[in-house]
C-alpha positions as CSV (number, residue, x, y, z in Angstrom):
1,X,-8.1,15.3,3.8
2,X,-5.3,16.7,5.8
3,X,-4.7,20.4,5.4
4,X,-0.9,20.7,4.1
5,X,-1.1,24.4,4.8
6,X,-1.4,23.8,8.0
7,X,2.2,24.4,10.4
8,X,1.7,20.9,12.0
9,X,1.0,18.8,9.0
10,X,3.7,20.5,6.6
11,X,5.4,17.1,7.0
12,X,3.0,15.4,5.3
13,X,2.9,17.5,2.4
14,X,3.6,15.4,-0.3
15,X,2.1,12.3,1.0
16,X,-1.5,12.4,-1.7
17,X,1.3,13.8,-4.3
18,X,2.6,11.2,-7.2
19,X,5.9,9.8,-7.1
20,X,8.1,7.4,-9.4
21,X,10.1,4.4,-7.9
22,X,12.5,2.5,-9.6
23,X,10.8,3.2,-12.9
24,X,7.3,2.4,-11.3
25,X,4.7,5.3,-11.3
26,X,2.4,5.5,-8.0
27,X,-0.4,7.6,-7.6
28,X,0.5,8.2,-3.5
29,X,2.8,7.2,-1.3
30,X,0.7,5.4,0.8
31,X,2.2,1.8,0.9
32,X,1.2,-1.2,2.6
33,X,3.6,-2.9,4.8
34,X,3.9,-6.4,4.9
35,X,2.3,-8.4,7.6
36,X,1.9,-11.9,9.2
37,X,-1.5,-13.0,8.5
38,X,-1.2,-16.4,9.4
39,X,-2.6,-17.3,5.6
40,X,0.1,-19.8,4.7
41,X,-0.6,-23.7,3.6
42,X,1.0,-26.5,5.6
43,X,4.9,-26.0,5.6
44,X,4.4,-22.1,4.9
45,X,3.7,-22.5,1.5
46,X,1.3,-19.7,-0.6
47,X,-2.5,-20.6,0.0
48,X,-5.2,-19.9,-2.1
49,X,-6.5,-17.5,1.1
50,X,-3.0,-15.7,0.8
51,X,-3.0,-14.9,-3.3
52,X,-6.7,-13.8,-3.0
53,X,-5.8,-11.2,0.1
54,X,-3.1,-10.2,-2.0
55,X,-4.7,-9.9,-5.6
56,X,-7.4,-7.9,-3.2
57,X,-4.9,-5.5,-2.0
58,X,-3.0,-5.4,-5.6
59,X,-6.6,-4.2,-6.8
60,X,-7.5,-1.9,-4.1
61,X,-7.8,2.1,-5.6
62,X,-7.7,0.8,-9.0
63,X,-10.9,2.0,-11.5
């Protein structure tokens, strides 16, 4: 855990801290950023590789 009394990490205060966007409550804001993963179907269409990676990642942190 990052010590948020510390000088140098005072910038990353509220980063473990709860936060509401656009009507949507989050727990963090620690976000995933969207990447190429290379798990499209044939003419870029959504895979069955691509929904499970992302019903993974929808699920991650949850009880």
């Amino acid at each position: 855990m990052i010590n948020v009394f510390n000088k140098e990490a005072a910038v990353y205060s509220k980063l473990f801290l709860p936060i509401e966007v656009g009507g949507i409550g989050l727990d963090n804001r620690i976000t995933m950023a969207p990447l190429f993963l290379g798990y499209a179907a044939e003419g870029r269409a959504v895979s069955k590789l691509m929904l499970k990676h992302y019903r993974l990642m929808a699920q991650s942190g949850q009880p």
